[in-house]
Biopython code that builds the backbone (N, CA, C, O; Angstrom):
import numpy as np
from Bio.PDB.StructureBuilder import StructureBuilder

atoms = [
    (1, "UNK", "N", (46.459, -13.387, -1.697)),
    (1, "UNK", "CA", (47.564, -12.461, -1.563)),
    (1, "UNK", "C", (48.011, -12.038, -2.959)),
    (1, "UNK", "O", (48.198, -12.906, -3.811)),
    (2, "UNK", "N", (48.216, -10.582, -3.269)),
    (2, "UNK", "CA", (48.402, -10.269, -4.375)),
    (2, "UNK", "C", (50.397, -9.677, -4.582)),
    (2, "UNK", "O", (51.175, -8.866, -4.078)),
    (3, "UNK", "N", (50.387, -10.276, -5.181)),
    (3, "UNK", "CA", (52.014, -9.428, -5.244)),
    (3, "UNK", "C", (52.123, -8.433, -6.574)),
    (3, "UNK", "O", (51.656, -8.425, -7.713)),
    (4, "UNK", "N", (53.255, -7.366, -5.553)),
    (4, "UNK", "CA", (53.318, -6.351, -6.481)),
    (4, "UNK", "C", (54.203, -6.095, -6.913)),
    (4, "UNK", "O", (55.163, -6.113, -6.142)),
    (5, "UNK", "N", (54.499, -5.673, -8.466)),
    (5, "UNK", "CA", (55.455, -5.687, -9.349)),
    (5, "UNK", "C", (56.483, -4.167, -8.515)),
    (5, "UNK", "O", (56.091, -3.000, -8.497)),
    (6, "UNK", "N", (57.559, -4.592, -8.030)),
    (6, "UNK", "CA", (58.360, -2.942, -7.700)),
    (6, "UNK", "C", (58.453, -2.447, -8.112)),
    (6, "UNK", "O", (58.078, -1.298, -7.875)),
    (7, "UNK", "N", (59.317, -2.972, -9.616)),
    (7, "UNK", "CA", (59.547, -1.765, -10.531)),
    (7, "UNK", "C", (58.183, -1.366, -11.002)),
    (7, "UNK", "O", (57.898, -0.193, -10.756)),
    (8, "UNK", "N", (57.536, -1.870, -11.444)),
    (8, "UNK", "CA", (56.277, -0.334, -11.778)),
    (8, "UNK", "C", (55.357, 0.487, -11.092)),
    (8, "UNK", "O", (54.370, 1.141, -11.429)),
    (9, "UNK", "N", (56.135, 0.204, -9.720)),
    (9, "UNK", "CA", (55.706, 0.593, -8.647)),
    (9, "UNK", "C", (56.213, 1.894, -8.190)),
    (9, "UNK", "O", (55.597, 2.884, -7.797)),
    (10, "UNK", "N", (57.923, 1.596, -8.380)),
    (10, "UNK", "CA", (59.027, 2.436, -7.796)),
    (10, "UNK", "C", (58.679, 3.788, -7.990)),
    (10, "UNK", "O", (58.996, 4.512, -7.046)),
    (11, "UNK", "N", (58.129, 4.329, -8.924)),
    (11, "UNK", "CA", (58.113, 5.955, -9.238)),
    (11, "UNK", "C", (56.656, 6.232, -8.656)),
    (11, "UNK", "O", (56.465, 7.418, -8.388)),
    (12, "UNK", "N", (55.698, 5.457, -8.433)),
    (12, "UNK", "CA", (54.977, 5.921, -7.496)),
    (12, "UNK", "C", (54.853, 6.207, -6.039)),
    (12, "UNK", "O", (54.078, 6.929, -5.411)),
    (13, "UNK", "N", (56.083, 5.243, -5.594)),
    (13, "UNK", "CA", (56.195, 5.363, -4.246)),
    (13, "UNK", "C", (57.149, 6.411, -3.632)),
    (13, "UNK", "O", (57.282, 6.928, -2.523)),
    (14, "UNK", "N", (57.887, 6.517, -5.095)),
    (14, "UNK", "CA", (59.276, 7.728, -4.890)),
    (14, "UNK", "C", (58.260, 8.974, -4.803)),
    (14, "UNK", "O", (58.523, 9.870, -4.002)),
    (15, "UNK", "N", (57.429, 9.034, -5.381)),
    (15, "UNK", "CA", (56.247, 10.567, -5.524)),
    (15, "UNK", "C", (55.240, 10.422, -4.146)),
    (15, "UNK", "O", (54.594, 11.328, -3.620)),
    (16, "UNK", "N", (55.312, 9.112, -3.772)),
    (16, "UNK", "CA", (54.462, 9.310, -2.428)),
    (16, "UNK", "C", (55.286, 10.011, -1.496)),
    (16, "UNK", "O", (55.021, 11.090, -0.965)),
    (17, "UNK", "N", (56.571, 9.128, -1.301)),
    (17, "UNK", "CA", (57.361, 9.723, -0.735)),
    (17, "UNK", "C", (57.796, 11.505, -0.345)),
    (17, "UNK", "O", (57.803, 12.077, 0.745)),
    (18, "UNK", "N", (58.135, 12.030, -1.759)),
    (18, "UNK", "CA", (58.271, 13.443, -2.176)),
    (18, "UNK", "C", (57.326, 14.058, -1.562)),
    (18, "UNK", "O", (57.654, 15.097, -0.989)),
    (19, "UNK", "N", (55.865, 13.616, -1.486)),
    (19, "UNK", "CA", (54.649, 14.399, -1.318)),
    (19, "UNK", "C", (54.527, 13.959, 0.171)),
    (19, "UNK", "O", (54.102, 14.984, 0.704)),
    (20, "UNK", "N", (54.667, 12.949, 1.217)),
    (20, "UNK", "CA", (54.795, 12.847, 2.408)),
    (20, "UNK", "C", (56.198, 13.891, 3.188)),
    (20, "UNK", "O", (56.265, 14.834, 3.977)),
    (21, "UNK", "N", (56.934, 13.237, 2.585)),
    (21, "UNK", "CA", (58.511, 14.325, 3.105)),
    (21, "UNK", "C", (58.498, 15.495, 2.510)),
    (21, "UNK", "O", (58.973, 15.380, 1.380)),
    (22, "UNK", "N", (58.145, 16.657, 2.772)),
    (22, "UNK", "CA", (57.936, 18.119, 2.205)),
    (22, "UNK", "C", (59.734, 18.491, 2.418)),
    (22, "UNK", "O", (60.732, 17.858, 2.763)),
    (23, "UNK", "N", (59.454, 19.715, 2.039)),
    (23, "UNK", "CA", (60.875, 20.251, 1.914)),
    (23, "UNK", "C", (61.280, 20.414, 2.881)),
    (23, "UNK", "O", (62.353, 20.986, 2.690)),
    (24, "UNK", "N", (61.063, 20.224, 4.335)),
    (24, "UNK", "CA", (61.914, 19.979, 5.693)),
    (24, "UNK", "C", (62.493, 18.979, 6.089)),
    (24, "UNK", "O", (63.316, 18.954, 7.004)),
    (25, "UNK", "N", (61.929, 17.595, 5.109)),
    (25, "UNK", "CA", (62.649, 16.152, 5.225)),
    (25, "UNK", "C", (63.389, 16.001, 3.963)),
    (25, "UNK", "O", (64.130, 15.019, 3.919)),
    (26, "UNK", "N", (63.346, 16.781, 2.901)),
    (26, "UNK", "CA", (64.237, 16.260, 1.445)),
    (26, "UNK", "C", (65.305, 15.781, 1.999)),
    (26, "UNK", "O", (65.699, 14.652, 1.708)),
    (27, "UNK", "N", (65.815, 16.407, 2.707)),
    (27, "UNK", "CA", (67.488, 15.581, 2.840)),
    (27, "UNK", "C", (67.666, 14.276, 3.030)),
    (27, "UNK", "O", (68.441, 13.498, 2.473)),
    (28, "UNK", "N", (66.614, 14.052, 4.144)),
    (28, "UNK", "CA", (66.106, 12.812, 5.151)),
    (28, "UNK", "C", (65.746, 11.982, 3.892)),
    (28, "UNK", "O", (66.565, 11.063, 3.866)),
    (29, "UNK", "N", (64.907, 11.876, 2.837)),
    (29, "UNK", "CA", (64.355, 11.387, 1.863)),
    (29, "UNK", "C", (65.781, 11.069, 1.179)),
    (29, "UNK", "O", (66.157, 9.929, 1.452)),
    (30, "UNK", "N", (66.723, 11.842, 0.305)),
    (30, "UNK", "CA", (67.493, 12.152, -0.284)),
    (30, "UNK", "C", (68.782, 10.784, 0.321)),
    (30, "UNK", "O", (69.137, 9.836, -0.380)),
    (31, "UNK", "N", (69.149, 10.992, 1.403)),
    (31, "UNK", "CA", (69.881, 10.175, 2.851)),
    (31, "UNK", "C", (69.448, 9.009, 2.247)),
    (31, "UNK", "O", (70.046, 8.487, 1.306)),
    (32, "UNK", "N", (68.086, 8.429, 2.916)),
    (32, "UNK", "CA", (67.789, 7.459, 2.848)),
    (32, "UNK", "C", (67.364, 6.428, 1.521)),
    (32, "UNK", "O", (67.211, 5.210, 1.440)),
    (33, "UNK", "N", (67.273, 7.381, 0.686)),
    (33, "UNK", "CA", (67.950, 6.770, -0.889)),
    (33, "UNK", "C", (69.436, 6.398, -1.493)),
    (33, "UNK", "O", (69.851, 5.495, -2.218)),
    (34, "UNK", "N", (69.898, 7.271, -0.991)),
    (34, "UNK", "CA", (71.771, 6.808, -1.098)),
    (34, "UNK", "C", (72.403, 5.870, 0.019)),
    (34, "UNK", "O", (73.466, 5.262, -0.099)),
    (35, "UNK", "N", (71.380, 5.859, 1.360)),
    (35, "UNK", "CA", (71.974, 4.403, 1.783)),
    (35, "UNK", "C", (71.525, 3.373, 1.185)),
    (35, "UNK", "O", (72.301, 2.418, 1.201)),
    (36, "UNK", "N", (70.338, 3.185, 0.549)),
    (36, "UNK", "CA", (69.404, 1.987, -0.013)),
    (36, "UNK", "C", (70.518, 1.809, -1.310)),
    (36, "UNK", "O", (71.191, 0.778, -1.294)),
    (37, "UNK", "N", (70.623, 2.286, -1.859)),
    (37, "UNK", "CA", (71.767, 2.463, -3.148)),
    (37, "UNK", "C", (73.574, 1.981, -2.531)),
    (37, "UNK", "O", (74.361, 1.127, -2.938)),
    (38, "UNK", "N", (73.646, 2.830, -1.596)),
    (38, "UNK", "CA", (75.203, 2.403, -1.126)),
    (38, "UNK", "C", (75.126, 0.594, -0.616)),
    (38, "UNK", "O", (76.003, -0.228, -0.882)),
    (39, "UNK", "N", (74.004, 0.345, 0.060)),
    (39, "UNK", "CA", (73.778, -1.065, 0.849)),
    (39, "UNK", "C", (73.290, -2.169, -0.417)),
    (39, "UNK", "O", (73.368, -3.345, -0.061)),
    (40, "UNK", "N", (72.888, -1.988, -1.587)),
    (40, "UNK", "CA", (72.786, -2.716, -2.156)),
    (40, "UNK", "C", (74.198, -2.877, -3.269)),
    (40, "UNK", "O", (74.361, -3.969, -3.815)),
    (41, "UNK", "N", (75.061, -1.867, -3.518)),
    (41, "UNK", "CA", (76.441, -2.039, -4.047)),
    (41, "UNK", "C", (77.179, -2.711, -3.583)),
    (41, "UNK", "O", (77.800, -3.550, -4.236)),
    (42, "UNK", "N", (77.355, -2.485, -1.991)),
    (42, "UNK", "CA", (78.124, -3.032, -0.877)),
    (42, "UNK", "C", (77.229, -4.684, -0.712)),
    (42, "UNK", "O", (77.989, -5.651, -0.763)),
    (43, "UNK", "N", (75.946, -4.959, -0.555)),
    (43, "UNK", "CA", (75.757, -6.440, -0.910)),
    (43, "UNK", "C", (76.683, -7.021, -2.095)),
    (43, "UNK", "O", (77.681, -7.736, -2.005)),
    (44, "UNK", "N", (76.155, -6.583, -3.035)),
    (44, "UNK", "CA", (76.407, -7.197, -4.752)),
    (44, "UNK", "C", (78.585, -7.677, -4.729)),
    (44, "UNK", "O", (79.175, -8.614, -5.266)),
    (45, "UNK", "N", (79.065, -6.637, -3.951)),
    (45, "UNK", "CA", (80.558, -6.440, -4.002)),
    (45, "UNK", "C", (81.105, -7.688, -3.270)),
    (45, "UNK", "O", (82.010, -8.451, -3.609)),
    (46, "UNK", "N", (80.190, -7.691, -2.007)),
    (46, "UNK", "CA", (80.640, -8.565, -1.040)),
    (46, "UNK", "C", (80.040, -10.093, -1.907)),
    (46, "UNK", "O", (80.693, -11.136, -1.877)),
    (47, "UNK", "N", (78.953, -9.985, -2.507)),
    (47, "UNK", "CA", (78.458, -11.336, -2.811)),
    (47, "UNK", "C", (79.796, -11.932, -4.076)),
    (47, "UNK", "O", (80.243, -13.075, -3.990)),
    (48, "UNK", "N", (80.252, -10.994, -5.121)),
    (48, "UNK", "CA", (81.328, -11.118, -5.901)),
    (48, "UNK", "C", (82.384, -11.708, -5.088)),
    (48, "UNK", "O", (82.732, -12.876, -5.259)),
    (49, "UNK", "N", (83.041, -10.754, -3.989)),
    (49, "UNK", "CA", (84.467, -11.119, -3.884)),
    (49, "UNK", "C", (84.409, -12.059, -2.754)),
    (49, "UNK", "O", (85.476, -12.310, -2.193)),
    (50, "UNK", "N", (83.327, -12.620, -2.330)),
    (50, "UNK", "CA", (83.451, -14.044, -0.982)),
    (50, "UNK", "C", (83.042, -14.970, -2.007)),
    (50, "UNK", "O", (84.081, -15.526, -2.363)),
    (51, "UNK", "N", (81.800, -15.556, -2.853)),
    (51, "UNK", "CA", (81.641, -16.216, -3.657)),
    (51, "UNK", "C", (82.047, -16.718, -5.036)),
    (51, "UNK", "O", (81.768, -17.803, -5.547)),
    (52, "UNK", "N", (83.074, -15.274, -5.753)),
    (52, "UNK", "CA", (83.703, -15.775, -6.609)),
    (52, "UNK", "C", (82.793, -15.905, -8.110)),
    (52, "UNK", "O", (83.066, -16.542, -9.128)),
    (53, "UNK", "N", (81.546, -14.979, -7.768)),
    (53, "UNK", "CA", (80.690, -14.716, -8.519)),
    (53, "UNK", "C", (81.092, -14.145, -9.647)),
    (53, "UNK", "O", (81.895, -13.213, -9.597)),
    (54, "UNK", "N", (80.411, -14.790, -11.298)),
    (54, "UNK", "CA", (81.018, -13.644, -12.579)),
    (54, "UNK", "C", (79.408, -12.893, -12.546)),
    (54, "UNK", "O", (78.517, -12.871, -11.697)),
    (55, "UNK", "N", (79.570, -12.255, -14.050)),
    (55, "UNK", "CA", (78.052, -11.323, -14.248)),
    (55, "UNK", "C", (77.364, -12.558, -15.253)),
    (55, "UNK", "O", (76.160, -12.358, -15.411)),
    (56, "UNK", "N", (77.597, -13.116, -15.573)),
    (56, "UNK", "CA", (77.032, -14.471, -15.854)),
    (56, "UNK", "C", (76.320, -15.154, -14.652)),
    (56, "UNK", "O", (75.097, -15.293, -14.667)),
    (57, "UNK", "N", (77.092, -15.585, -13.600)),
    (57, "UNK", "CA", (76.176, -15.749, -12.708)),
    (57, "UNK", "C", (74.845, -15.263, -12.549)),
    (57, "UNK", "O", (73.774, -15.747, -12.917)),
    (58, "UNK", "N", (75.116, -14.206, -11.928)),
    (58, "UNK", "CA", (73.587, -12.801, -11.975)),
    (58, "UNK", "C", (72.844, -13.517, -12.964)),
    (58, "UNK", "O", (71.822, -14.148, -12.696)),
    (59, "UNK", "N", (73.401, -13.417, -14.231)),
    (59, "UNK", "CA", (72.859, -13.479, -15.558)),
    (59, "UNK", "C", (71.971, -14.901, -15.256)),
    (59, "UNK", "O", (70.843, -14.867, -14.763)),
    (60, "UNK", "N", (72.420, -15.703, -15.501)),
    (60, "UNK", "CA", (72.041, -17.411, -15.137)),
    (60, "UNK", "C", (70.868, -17.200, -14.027)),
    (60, "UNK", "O", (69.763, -17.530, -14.458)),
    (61, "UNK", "N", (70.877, -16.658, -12.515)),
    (61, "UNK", "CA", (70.303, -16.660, -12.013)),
    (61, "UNK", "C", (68.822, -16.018, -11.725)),
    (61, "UNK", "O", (67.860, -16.264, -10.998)),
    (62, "UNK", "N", (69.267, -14.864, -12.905)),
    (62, "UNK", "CA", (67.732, -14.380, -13.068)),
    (62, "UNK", "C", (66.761, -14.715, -14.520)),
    (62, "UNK", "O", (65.689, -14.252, -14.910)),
    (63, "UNK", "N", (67.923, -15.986, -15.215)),
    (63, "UNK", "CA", (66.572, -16.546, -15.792)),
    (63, "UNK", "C", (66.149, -17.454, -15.272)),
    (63, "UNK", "O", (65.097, -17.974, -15.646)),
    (64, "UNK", "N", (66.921, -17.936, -14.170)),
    (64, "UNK", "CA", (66.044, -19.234, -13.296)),
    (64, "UNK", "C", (65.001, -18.638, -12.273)),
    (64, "UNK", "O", (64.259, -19.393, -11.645)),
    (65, "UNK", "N", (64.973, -17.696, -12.165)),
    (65, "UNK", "CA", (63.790, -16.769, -10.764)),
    (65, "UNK", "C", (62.780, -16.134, -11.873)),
    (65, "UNK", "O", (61.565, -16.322, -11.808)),
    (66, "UNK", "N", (63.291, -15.497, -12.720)),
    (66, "UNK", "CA", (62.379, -14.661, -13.512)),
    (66, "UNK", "C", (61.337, -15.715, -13.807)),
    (66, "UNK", "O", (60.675, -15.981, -12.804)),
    (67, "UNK", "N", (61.031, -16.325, -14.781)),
    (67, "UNK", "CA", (60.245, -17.507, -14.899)),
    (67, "UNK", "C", (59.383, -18.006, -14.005)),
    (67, "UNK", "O", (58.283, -18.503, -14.244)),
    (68, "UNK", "N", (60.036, -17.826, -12.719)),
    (68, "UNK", "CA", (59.175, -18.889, -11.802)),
    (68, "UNK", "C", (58.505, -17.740, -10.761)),
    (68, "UNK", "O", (57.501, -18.087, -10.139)),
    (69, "UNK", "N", (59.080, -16.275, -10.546)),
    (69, "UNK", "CA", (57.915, -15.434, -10.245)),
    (69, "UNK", "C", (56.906, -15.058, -11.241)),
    (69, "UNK", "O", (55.791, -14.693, -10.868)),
    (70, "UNK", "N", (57.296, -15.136, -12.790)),
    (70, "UNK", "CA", (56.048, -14.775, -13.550)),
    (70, "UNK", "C", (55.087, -16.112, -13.419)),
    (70, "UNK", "O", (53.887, -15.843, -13.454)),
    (71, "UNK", "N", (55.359, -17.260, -13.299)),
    (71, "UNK", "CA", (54.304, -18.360, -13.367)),
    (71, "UNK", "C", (53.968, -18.287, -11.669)),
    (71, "UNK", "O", (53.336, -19.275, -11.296)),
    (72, "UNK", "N", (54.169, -17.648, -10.972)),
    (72, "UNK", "CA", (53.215, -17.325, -9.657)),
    (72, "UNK", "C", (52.797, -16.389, -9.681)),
    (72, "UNK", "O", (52.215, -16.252, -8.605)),
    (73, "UNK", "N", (52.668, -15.381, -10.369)),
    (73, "UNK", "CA", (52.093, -14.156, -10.822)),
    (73, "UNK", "C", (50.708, -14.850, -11.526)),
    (73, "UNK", "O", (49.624, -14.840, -10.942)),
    (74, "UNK", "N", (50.863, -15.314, -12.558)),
    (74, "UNK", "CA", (50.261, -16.429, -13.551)),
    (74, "UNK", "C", (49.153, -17.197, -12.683)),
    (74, "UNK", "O", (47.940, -17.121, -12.877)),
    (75, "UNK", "N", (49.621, -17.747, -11.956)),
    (75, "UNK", "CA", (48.422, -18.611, -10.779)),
    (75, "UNK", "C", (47.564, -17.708, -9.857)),
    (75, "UNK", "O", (46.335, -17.764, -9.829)),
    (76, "UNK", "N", (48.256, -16.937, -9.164)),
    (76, "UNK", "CA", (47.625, -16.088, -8.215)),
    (76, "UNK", "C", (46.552, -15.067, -8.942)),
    (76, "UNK", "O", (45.455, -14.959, -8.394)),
    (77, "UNK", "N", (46.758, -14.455, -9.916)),
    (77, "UNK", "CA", (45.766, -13.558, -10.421)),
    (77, "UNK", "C", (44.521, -14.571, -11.126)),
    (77, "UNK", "O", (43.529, -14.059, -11.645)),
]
sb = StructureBuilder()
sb.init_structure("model")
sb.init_model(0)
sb.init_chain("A")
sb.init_seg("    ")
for serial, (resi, resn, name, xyz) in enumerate(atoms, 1):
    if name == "N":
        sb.init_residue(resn, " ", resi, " ")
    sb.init_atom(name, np.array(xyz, "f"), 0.0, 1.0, " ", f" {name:<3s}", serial, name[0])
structure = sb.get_structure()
């Protein structure tokens, strides 16, 4: 099983996208990018004000993940 990096992914899939949804779905395309955007603000807000979360947290927590998806990146290839 190979895993794939999103972000250097993201602008290819945004152009697949563009080129699947022609100009009769832009909106539909357009929509469904600003909920993906509104639903991940509205996570992050809710995870702050029930948990009591700082940006340190975040911070802390993605050098403990970062690390340990690049050393399974590292094995698998």
């Amino acid at each position: 099983m190979q895993f794939i990096n999103s972000s250097a992914f993201e602008p290819q899939i945004v152009s697949m996208g563009r080129k699947k949804f022609s100009a009769d779905f832009q909106l539909m395309f357009r929509l469904l990018k600003l909920f993906l955007f509104i639903g991940s603000v509205i996570t992050l807000v809710i995870l702050f004000t029930t948990l009591h979360l700082t940006v340190g947290d975040i911070f802390q927590s993605l050098l403990a993940f970062l690390p340990t998806g690049l050393a399974i990146l590292q094995v698998c290839t």
